[in-house]
VEXZATI-879505 format. One line per field, with one value per atom (N, C-alpha, C, O): residue in one letter; chain; x, y, z. Coordinates in Angstrom, 3 decimals. Example, Ala and Ser with C-alpha at 12.3 -4.5 7.8 and 13.67 -1.06 7.14 Angstrom:
BEGIN
lumlo = [A A A A S S S S] .
zaza = [A A A A A A A A] .
xx = [13.190 12.300 13.200 14.236 12.850 13.670 12.900 13.409] .
yy = [-5.690 -4.500 -3.300 -3.319 -2.250 -1.060 0.030 1.138] .
zz = [7.800 7.800 7.800 8.465 7.080 7.140 7.870 8.039] .
! end
This chain:
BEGIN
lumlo = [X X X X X X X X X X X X X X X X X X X X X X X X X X X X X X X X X X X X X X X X X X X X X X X X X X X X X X X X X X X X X X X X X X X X X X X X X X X X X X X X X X X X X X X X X X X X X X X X X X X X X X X X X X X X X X X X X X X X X X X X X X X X X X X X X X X X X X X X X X X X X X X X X X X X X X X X X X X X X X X X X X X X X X X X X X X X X X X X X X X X X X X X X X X X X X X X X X X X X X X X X X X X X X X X X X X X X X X X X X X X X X X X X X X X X X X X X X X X X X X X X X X X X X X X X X X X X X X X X X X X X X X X X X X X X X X X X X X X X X X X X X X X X X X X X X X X X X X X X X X X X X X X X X X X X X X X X X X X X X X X X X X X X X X X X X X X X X X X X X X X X X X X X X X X X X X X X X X X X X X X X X X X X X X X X X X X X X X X X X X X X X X X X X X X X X X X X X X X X X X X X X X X X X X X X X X X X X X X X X X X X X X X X X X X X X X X X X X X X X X X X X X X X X X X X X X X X X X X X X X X X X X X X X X X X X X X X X X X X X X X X X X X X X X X X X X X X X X X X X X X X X X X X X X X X X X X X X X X X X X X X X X X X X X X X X X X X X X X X X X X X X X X X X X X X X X X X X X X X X X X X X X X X X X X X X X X X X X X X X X X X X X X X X X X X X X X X X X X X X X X X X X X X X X X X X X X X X X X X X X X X X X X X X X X X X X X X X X X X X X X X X X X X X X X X X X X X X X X X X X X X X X X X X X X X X X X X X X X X X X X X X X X X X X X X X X X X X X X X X X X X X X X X X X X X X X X X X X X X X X X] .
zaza = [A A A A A A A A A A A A A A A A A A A A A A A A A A A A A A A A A A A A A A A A A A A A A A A A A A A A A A A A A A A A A A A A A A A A A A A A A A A A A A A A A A A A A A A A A A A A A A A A A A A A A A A A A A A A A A A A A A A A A A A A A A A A A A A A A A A A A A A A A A A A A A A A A A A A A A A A A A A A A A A A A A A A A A A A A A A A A A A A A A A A A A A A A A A A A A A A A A A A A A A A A A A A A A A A A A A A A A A A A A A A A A A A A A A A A A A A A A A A A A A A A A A A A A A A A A A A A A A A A A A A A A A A A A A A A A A A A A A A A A A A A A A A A A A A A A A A A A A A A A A A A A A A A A A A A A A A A A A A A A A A A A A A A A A A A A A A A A A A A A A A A A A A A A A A A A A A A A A A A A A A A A A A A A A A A A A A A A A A A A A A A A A A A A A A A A A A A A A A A A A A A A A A A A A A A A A A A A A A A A A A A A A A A A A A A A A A A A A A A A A A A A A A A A A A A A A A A A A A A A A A A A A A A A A A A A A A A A A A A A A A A A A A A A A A A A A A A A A A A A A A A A A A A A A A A A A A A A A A A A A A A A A A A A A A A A A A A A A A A A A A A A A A A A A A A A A A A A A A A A A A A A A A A A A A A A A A A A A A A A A A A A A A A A A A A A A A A A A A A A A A A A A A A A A A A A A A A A A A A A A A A A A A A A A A A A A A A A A A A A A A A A A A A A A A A A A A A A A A A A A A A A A A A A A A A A A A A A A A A A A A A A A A A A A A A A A A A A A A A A A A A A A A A A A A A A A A A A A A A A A A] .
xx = [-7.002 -6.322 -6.891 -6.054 -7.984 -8.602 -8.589 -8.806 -8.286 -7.644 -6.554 -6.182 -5.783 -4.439 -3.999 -2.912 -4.889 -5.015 -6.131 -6.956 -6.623 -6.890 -6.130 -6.099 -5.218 -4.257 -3.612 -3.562 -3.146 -2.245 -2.511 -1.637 -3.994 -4.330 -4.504 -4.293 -4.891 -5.138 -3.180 -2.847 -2.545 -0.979 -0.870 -0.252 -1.302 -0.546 -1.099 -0.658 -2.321 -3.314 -2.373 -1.591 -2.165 -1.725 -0.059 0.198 0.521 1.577 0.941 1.353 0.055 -0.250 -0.708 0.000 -1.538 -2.064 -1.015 -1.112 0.155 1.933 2.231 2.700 2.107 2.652 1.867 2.454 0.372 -0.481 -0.253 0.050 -0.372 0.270 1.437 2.445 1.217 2.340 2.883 2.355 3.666 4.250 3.566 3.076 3.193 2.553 2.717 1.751 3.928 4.345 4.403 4.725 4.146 4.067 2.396 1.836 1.805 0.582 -0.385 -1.477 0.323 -0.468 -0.059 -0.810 1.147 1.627 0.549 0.364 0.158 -0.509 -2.251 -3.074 -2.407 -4.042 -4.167 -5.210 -2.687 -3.075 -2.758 -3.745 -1.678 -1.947 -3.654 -4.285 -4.054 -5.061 -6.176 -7.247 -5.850 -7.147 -6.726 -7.587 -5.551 -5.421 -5.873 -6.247 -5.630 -6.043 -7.579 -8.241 -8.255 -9.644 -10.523 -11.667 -9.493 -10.469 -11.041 -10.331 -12.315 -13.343 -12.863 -13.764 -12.283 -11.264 -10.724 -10.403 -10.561 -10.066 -8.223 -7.550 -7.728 -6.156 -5.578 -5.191 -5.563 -5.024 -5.047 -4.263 -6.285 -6.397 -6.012 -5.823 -5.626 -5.225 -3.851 -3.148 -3.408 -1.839 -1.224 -0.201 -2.286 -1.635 -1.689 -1.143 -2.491 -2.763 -1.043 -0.264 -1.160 0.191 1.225 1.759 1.281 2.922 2.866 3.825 1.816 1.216 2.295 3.236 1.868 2.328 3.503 4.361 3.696 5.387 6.062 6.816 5.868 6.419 6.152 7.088 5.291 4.875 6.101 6.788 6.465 6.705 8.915 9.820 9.005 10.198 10.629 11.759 9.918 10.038 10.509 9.939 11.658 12.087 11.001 11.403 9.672 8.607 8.210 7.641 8.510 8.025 6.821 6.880 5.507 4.180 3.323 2.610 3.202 2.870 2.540 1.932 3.260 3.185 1.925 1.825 0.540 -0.475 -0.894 -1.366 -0.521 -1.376 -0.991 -1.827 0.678 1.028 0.705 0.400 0.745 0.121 -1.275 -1.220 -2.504 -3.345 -3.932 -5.041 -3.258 -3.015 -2.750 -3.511 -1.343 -0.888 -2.388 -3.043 -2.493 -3.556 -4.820 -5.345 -5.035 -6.212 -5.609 -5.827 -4.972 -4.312 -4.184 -4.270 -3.812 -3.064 -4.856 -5.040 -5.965 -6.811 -6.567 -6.822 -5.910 -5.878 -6.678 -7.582 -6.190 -7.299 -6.360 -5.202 -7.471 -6.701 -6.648 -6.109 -7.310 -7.262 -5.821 -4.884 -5.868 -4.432 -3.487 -2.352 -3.774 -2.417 -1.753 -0.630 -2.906 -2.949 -1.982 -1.019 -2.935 -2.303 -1.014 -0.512 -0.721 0.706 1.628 2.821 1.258 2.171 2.783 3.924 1.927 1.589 2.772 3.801 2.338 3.138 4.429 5.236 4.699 6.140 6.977 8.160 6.356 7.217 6.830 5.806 7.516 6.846 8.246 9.077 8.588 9.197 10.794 11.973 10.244 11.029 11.948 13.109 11.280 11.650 12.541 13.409 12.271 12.478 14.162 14.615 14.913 16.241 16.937 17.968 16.619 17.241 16.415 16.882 15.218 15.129 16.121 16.775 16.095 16.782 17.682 17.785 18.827 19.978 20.157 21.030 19.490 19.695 19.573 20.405 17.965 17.982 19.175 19.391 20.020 20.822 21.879 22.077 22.533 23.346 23.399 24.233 22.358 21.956 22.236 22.856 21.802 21.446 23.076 23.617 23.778 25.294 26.193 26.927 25.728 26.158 25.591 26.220 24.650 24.041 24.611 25.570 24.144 24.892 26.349 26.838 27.114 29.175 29.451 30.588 28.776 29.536 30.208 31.223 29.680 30.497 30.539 30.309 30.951 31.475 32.921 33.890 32.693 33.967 34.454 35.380 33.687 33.705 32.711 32.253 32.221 31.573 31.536 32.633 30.362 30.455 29.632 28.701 30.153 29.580 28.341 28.511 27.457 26.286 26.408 26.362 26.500 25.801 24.610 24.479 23.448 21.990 21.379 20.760 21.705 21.552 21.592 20.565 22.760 23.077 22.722 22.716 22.296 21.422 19.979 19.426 19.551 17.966 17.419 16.283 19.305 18.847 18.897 18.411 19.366 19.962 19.382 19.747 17.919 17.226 17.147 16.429 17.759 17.552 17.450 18.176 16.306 16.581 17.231 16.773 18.217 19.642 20.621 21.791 20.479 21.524 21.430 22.479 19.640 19.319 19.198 19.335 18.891 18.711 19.905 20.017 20.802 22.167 23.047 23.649 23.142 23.771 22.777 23.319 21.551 20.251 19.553 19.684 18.541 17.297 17.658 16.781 18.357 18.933 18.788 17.749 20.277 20.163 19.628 19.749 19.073 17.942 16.598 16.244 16.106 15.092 15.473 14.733 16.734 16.956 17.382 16.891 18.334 18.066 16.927 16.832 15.847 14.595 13.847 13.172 14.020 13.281 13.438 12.650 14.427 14.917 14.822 14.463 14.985 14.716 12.925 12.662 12.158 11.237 10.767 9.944 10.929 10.056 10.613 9.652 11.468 12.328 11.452 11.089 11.078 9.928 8.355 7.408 8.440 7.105 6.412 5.289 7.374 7.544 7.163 6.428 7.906 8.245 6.661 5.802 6.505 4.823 3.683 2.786 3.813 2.879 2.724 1.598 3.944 3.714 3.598 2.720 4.030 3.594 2.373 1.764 1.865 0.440 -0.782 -1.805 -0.549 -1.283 -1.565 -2.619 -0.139 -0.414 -0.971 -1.812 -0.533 -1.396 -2.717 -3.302 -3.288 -4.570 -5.291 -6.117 -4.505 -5.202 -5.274 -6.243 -4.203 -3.918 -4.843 -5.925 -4.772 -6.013 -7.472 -8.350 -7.683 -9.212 -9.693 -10.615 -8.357 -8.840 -8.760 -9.505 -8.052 -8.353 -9.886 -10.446 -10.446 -11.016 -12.166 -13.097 -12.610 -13.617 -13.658 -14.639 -12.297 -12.391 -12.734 -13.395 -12.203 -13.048 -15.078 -15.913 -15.246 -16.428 -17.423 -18.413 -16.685 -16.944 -17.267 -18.261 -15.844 -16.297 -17.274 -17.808 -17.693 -19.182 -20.074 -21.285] .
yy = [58.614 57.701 56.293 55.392 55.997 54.771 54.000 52.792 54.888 54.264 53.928 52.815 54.824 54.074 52.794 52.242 52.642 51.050 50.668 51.311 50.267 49.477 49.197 47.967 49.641 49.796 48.796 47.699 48.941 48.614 46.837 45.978 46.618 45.474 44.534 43.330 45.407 44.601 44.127 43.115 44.912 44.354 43.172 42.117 43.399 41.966 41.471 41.503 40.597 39.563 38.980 38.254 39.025 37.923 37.175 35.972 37.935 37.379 36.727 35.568 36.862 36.032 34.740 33.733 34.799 33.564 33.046 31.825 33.561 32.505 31.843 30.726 32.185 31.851 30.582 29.600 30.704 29.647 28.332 27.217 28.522 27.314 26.785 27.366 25.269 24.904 24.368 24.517 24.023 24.231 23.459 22.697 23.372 22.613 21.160 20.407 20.763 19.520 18.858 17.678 19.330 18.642 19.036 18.176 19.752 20.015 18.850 18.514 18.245 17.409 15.749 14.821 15.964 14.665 14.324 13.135 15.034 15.236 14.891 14.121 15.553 15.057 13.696 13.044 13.184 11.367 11.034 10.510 11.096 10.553 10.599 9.543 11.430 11.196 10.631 10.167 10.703 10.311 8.607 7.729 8.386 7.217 6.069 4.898 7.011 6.226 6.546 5.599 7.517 7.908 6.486 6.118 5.859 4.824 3.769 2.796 3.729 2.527 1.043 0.380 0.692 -0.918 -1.426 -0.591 -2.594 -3.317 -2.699 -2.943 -2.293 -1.800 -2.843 -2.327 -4.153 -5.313 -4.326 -3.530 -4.837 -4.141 -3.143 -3.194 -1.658 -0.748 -0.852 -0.179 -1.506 -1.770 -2.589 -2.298 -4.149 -4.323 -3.595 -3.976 -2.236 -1.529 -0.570 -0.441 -0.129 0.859 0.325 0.825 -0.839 -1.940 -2.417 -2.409 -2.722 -2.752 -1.600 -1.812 -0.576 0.855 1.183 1.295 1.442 1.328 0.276 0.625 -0.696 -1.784 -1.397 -1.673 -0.935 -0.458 0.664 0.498 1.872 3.323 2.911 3.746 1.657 1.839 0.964 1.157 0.203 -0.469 0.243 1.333 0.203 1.073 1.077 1.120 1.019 0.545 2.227 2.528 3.041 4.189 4.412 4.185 4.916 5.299 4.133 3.875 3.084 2.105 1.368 0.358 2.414 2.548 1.854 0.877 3.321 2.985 1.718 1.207 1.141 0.122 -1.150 -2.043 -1.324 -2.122 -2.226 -3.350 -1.226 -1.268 -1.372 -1.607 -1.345 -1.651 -3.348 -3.782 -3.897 -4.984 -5.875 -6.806 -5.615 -6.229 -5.748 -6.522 -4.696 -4.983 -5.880 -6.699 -5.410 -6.686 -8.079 -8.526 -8.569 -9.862 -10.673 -11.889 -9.177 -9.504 -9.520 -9.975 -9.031 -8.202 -7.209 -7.032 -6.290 -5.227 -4.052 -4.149 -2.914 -1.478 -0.797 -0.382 -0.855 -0.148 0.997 1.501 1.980 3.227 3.343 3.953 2.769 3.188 2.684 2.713 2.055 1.534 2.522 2.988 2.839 4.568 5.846 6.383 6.096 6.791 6.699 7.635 5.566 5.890 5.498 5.245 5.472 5.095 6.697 7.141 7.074 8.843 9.537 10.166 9.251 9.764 9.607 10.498 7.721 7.588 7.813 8.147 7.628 7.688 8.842 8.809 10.067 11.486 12.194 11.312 13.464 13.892 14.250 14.470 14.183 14.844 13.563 13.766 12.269 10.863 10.143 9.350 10.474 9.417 9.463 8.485 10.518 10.343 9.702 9.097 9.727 8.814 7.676 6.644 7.477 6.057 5.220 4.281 5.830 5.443 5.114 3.917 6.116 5.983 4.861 4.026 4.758 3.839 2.260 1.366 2.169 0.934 0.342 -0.864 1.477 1.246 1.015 -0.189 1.688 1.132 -0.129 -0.966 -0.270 -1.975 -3.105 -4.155 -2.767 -3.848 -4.016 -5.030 -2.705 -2.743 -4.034 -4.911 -3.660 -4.631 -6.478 -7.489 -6.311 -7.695 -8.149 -8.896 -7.791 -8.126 -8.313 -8.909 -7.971 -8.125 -6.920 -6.583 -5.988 -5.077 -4.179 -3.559 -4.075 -3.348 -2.168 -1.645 -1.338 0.222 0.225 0.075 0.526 0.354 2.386 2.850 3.198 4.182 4.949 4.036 6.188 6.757 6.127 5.991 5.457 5.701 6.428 6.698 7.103 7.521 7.603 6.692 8.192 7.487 9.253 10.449 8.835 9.983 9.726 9.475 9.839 9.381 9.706 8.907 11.232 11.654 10.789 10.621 10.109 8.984 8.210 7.236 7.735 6.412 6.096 5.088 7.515 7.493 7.946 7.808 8.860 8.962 8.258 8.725 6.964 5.858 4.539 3.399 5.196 3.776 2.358 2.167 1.758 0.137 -0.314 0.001 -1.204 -1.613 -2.790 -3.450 -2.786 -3.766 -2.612 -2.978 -1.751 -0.430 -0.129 0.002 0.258 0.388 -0.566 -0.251 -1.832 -2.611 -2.783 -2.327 -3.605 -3.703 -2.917 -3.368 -1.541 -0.317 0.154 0.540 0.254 1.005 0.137 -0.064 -0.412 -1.431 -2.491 -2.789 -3.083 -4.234 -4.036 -4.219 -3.505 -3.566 -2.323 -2.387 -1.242 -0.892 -2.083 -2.341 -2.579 -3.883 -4.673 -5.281 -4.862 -5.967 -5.548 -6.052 -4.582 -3.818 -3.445 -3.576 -2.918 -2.600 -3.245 -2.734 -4.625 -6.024 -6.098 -5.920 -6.346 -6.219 -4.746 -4.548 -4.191 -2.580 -1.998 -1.160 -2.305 -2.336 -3.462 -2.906 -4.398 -5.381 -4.914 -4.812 -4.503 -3.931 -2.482 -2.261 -1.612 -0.716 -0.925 -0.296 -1.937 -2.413 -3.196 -3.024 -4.010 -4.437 -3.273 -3.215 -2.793 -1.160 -0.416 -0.118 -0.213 0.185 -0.113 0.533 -1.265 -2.356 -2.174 -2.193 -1.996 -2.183 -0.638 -0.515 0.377 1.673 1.880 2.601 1.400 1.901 1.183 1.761 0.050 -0.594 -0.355 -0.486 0.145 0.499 1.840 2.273 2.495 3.945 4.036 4.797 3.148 2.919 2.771 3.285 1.961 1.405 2.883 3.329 3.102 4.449 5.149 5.082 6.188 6.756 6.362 7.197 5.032 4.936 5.280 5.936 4.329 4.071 5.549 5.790 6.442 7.963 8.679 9.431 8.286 9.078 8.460 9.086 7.009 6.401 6.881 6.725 7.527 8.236 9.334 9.771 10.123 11.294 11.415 12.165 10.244 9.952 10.010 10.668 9.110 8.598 9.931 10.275 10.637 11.811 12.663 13.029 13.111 14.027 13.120 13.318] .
zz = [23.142 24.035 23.933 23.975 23.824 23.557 22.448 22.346 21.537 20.177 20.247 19.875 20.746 20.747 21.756 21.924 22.154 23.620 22.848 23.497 22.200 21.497 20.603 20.654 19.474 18.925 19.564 19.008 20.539 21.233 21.333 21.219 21.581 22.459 20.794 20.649 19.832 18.439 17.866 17.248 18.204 17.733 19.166 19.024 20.008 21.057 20.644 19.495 20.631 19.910 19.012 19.626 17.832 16.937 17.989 18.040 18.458 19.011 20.163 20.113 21.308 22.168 21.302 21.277 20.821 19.605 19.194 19.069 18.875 18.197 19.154 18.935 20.185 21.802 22.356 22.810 22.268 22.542 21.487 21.912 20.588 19.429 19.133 18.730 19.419 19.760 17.030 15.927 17.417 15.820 15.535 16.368 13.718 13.112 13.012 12.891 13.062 13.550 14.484 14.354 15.589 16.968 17.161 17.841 16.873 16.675 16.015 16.475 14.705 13.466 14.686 14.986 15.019 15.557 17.333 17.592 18.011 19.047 18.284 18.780 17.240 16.772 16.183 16.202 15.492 15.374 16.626 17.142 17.508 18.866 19.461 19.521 19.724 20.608 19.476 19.867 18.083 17.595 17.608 17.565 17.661 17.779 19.194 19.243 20.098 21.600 21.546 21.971 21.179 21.005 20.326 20.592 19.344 18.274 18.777 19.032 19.008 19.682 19.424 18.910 19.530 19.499 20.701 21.547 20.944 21.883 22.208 21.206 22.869 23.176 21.890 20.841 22.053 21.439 19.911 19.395 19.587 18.069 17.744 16.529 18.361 18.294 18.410 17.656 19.142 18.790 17.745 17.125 17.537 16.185 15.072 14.036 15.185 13.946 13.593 12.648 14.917 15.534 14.476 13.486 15.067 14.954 13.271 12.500 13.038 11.365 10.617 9.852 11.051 10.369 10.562 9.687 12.239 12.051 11.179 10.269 11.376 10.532 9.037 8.287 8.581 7.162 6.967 5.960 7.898 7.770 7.647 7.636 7.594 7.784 6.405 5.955 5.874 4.572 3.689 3.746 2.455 1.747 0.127 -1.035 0.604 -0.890 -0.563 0.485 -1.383 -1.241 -2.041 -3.249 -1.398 -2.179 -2.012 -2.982 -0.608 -0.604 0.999 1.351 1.690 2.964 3.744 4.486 2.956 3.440 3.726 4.741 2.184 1.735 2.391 2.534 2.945 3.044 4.694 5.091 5.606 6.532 6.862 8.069 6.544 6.301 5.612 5.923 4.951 4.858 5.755 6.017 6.460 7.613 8.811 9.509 8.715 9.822 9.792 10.546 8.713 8.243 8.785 9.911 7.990 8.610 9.539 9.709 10.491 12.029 12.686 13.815 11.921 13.526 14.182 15.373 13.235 13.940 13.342 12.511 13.910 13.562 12.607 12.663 11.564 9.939 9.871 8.887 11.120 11.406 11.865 11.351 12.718 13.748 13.111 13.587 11.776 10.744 10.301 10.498 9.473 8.529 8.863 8.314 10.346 10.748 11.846 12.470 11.870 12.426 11.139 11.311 10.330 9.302 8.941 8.805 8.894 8.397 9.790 9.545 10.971 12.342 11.999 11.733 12.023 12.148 10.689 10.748 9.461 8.119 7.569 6.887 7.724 7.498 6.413 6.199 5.785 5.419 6.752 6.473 7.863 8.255 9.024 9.381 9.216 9.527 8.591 8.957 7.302 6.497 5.968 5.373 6.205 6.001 7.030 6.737 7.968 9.551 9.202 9.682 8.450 8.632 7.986 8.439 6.668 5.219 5.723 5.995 6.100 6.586 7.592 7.350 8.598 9.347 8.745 8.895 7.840 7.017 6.184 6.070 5.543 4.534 5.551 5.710 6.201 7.379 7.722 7.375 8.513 8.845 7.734 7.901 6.897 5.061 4.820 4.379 5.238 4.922 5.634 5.178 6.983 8.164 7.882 7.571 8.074 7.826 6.112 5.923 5.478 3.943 4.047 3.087 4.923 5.228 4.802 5.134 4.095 3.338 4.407 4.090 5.696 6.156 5.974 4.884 7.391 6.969 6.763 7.507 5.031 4.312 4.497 3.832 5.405 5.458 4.302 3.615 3.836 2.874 1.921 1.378 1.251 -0.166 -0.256 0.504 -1.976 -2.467 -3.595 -4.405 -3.830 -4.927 -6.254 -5.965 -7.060 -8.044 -8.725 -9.923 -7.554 -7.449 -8.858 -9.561 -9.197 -10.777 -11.820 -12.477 -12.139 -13.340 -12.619 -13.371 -11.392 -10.958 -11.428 -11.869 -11.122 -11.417 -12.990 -13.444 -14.025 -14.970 -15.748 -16.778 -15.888 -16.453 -16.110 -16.399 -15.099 -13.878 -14.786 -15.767 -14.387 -14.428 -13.041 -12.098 -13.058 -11.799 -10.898 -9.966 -11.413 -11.032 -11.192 -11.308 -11.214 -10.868 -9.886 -9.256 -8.938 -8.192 -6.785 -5.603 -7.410 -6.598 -5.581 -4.443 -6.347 -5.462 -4.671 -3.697 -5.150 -4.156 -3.209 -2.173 -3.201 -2.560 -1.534 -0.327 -2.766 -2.529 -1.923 -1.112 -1.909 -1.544 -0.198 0.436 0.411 1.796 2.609 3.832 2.079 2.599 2.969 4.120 1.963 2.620 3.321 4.095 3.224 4.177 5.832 6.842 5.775 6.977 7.529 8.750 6.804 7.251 8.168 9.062 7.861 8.454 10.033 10.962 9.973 11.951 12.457 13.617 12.017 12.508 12.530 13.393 11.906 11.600 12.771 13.499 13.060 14.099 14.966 15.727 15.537 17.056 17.057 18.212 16.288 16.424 16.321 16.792 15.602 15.842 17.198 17.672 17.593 18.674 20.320 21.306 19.859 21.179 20.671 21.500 19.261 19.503 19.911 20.453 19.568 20.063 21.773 22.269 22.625 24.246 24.551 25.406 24.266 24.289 24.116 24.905 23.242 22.670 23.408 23.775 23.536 24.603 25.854 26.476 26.284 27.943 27.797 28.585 26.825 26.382 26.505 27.276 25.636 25.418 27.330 28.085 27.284 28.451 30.036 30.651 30.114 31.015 30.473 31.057 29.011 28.480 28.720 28.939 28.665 28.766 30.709 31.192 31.480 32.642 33.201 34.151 32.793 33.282 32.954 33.751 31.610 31.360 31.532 31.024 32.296 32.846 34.508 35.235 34.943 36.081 36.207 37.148 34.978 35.340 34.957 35.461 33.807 33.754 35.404 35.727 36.059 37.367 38.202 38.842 37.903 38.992 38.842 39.889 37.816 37.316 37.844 37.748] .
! end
C-alpha cells in the first residue's frame, strides 16, 4: 500500500511542477524585466537605455540590433545594459512579423504608396536573384522609413514606463528595506 502512494505522489509531482511554471516566454520576458529595474543606474539612465533598444528593436537592419542600441545608449547617457536587453525583450522571433508588418505598412503610407490593397512579393526570386535595388525599393525602403516614427512613438512610451517603473520598484523595495 505504501508503494503504491508513493507511486502515486511521484506521478503528481512533475504535473504540480507544469502548473507552478509559468511558459518559457513570459518566464525569459519577466527575468529581463526585473533584471532590468534591478540595474544600479540612475531611473534617467535606465530608461534612455530602454528607449535606445526599443528604438534599436524596430529598425529593419537585421543582425545589428544589439549594436545599434548600445551605441545610441552610449551617446544618449544611457545604460547599455538595459539597451541590450530590451532590445532582446521587444525585437524577439515572436515580435518581429507585427513589427515588420507594421513598419512596411507605415513606409507604404508615408512614401504615397498607399494601400493599393495586397501586394504581392515572390521573396524566393527576391532573395535568389539579391541585388540590392531589388530589395531596397519593394522592402527596405519603406520598412526604414516607416520604422522611424514608429520606433520614437515606442521609444518615447518606454522611456516614461520604465522610469516610473524604476522609480515605484526602488521606492517599494527601500520600504520594505525600512520595515525589517
Amino acid at each position: 500500500m505504501k508503494h503504491v502512494q508513493a507511486d502515486i505522489e511521484l506521478a503528481r509531482e512533475p504535473q504540480s511542477r507544469k502548473k507552478r511554471r509559468s511558459p518559457g516566454i513570459l518566464r525569459a520576458a519577466r527575468y529581463y524585466s526585473l533584471k532590468i529595474l534591478r540595474i544600479r543606474a540612475t531611473p534617467h539612465a535606465i530608461s534612455i537605455g530602454v528607449a535606445a533598444g526599443v528604438f534599436a528593436a524596430f529598425l529593419p537592419l537585421v543582425g545589428v540590433h544589439i549594436a545599434i542600441s548600445i551605441a545610441v545608449a552610449w551617446l544618449l547617457g544611457g545604460n547599455m545594459i538595459a539597451a541590450a536587453a530590451s532590445t532582446v525583450l521587444v525585437g524577439n522571433p515572436l515580435t518581429y512579423p507585427f513589427i515588420w508588418a507594421a513598419t512596411w505598412e507605415a513606409g507604404q503610407l508615408i512614401l504615397g504608396s498607399g494601400p493599393r490593397g495586397f501586394t504581392r512579393f515572390n521573396l524566393h526570386d527576391l532573395f535568389h536573384n539579391m541585388t540590392f535595388m531589388d530589395i531596397w525599393r519593394p522592402i527596405l525602403k519603406p520598412m526604414l522609413i516607416g520604422s522611424l516614427p514608429i520606433a520614437t512613438v515606442c521609444a518615447v512610451i518606454g522611456y516614461v514606463v520604465v522610469y516610473q517603473a524604476v522609480k515605484i520598484f526602488r521606492a517599494r523595495r527601500q520600504a520594505r528595506l525600512m520595515a525589517r
